[in-house]
C-alpha positions in Angstrom: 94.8 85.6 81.1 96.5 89.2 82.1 100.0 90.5 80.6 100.2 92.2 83.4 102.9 91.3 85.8 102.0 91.3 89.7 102.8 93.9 91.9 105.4 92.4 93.9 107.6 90.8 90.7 111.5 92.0 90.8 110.6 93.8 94.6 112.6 92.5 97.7 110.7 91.1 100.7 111.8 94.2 102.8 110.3 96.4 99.7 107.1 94.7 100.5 106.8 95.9 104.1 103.7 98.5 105.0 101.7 97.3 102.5 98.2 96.7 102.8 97.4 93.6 100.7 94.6 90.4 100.3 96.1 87.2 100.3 94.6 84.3 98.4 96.1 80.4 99.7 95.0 77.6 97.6 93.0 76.0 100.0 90.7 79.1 99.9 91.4 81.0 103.0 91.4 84.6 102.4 93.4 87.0 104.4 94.1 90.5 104.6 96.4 92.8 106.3 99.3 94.6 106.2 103.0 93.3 105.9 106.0 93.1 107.4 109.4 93.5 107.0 109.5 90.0 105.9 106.4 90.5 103.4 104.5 88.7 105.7 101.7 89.4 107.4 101.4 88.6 111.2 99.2 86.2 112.6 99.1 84.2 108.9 101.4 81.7 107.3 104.1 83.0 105.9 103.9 84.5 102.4 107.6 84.2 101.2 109.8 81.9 101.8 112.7 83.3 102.0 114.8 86.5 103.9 114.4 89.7 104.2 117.1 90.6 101.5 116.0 88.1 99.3 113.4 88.6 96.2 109.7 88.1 97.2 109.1 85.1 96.1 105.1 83.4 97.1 105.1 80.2 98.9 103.8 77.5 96.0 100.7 77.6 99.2 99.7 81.1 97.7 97.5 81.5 94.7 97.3 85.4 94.8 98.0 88.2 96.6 96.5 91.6 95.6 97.1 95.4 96.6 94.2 96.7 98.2 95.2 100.5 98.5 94.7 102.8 95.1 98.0 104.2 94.2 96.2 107.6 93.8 95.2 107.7 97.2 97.7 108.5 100.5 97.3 106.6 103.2 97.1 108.2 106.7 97.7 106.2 109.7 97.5 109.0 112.5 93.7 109.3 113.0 94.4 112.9 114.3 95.8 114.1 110.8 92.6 112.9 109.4 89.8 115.4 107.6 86.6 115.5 106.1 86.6 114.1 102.2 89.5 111.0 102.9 88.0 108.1 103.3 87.7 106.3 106.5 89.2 102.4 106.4 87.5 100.2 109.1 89.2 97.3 110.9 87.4 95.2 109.2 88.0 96.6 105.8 85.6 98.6 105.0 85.5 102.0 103.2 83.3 104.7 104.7 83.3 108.1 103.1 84.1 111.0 105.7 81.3 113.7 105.7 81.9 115.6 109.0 84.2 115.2 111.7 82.9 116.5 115.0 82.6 114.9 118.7 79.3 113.0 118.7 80.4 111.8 121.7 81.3 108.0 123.3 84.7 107.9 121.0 82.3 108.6 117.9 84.3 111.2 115.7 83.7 110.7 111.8 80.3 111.4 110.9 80.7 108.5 107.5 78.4 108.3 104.3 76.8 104.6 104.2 74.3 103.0 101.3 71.2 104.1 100.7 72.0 107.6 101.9 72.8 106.8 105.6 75.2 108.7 107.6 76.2 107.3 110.7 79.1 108.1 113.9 81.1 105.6 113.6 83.4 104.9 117.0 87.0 105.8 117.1 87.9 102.6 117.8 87.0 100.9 114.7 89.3 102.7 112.6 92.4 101.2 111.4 93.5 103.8 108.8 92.0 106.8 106.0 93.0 107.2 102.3 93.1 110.9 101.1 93.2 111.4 97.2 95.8 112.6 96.0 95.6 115.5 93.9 95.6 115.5 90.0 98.0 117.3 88.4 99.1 118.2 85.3 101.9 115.6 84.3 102.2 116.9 80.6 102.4 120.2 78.5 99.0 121.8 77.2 96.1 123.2 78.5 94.3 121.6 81.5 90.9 122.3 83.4 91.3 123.1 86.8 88.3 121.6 89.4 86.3 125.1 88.7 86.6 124.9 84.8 89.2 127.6 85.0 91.8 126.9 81.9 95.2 126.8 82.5 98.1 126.9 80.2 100.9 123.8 81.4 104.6 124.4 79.7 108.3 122.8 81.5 106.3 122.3 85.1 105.0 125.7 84.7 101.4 126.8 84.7 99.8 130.4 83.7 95.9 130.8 84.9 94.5 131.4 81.0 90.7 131.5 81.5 87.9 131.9 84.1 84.4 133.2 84.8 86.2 135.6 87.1 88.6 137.2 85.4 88.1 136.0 81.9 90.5 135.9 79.3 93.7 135.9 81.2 94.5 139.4 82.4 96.5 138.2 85.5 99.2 136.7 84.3 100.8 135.0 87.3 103.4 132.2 86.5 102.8 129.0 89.1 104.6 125.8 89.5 103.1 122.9 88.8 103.3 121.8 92.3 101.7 124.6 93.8 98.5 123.7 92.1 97.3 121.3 94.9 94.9 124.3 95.8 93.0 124.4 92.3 92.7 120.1 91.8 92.1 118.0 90.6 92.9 119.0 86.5 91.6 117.6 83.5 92.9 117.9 80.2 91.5 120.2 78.3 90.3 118.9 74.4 91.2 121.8 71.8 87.5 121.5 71.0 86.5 122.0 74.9 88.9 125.4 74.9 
């Protein structure tokens, strides 16, 4: 059995709204969706039984209820801020890789990567919402490896560009913020060994 303390422990039921989570009963129904303002999700019994203030507490009917969304991913409900690389989510749950967005035509605007290779249009209306990574960045002090192998030095939330094929050993030495790296992600740390 798992230390690990769920999710939704210590949160309020209105700090569960907008989630998008999978909800085990005991009796073996499975449902997902996202929740309310209530922590609830419409259409299925109530999760909590209690207000909207209250803690989120799960009916003694509930045997589980999971978060389906990766925290390292942003979730984008506006299918016109979508782009190529998120990841289109389906109504019916399922995750399709975007590989081209174009007009195919008939409502058909993500051009998705399926198994075996496949790539398919899939219609506009199936979509429900897209995960985008979010970038990596350095969270710590010391060297990192940017996305091209380029070797950057990381000290208080500031960044100098140490090493790449370009330019080699650091003869530009402009200062960046940690935050304006989006551009160069996702880092890696870099081992003493791999510098």
């Amino acid at each position: 059995m798992s230390d690990k303390k769920p999710f939704w422990e210590g949160k309020t039921c209105s700090e569960m709204a907008g989630l998008h989570v999978k909800v085990t009963f005991k009796n073996g129904t499975v449902a997902t969706g996202v929740t309310d303002e209530c922590g609830d999700i419409d259409g299925v019994d109530s999760l909590s039984c209690v207000d909207v203030d209250d803690k989120f507490v799960p009916c003694s009917y509930v045997e589980s209820i999971e978060l389906l969304d990766d925290p390292e991913y942003e979730r984008i409900d506006n299918i016109e801020d979508v782009r190529e690389g998120d990841i289109f989510v389906a109504k019916d749950g399922n995750h399709y890789p975007i590989k081209h967005i174009g007009d195919y035509g008939l409502g058909a605007t993500f051009c998705v990567s399926l198994p075996y290779g496949i790539r398919a249009w899939l219609d506009d209306s199936a979509f429900s919402y897209a995960l985008r990574p979010k970038p990596q960045l350095p969270d710590r002090d010391g060297l990192w490896f940017d996305k091209d192998d380029a070797i950057w030095q990381v000290c208080d939330h500031q960044a100098v560009p140490v090493y790449d094929d370009a330019d080699e050993w650091g003869l530009q030495r402009e200062v960046f913020s940690v935050s304006q790296l989006g551009q160069y992600a996702p880092f890696r740390p870099a081992k003493a060994v791999e510098a």
